[in-house]
N, C-alpha and C positions, 0 to 999 in steps of 0.2 A: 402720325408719328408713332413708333416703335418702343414702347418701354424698354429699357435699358437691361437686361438679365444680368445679374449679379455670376460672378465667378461660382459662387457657393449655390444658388439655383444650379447651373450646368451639370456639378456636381451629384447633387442629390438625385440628377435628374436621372445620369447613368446610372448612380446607385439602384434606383428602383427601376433602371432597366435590368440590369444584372441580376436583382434580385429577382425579378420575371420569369429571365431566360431559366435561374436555375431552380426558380419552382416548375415550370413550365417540361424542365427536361428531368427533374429528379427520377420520374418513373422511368423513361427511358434508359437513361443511366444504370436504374437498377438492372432491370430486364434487361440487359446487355450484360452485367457483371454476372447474370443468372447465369444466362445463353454461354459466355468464357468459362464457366465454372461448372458445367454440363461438360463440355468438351473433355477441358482439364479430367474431371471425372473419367470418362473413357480411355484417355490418355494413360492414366494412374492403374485402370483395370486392368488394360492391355500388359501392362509391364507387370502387374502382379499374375499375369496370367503366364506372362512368358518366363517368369521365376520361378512361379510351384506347380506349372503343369509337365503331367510325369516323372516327379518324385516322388516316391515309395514310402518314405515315412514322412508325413502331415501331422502336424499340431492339430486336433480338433476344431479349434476357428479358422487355423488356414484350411482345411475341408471345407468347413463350411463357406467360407468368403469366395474358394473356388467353386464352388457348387453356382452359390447365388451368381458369379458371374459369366459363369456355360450357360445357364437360364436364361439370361437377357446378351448374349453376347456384344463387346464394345464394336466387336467389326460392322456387325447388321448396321450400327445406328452409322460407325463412321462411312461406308458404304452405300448408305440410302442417300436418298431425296430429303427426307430428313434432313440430316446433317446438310447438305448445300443448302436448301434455304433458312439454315440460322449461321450458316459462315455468310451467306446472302443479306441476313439483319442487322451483321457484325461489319459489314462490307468487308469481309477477307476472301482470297479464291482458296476455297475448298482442297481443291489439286496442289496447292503449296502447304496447306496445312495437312494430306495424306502422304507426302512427299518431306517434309518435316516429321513426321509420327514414324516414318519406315526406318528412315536416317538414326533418328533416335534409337529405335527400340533393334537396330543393329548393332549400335554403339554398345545399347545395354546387354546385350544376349553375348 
């Protein structure tokens, strides 16, 4: 015979299953909100790129800020291999999010 489990056993039981899963995923979660906030990054550069490139008079930090981002250009990264396999980690298609960035920064120009 079967001991009886109480409603509040059941309970507790999910509880410290839940509490599992979101220990178990907390890092992955992070590294995913990194991986979107990489992107977004590139995203933010590209349109400050498309603001203050070839305008004649620059504020010193906008020089600079355009400098440092000619050095590492956002396209190389949105363009590589790279970039697809961390829309590949994020499971999004790369080609929707290059095809959203065009959209956009048409909108903004």
């Amino acid at each position: 015979m079967r001991p009886h489990k109480s409603r509040a056993d059941s309970v507790s039981h999910y509880e410290a299953q839940v509490a599992q899963y979101a220990a178990e995923n907390k890092d992955l979660d992070a590294c995913q909100e990194l991986w979107r906030t990489v992107i977004e990054r590139a995203v933010m550069d590209l349109a400050y790129l498309q603001r203050f490139e070839g305008r004649k008079q620059l504020k010193k930090h906008e020089l600079e800020k355009l400098r440092r981002i000619e050095e590492s250009p956002p396209t190389d990264f949105i363009e590589g291999t790279w970039f697809e396999e961390i829309c590949d980690y994020l499971q999004i298609d790369p080609d929707r999010v290059r095809n959203g960035l065009d959209d956009y920064l048409e909108q903004a120009a």
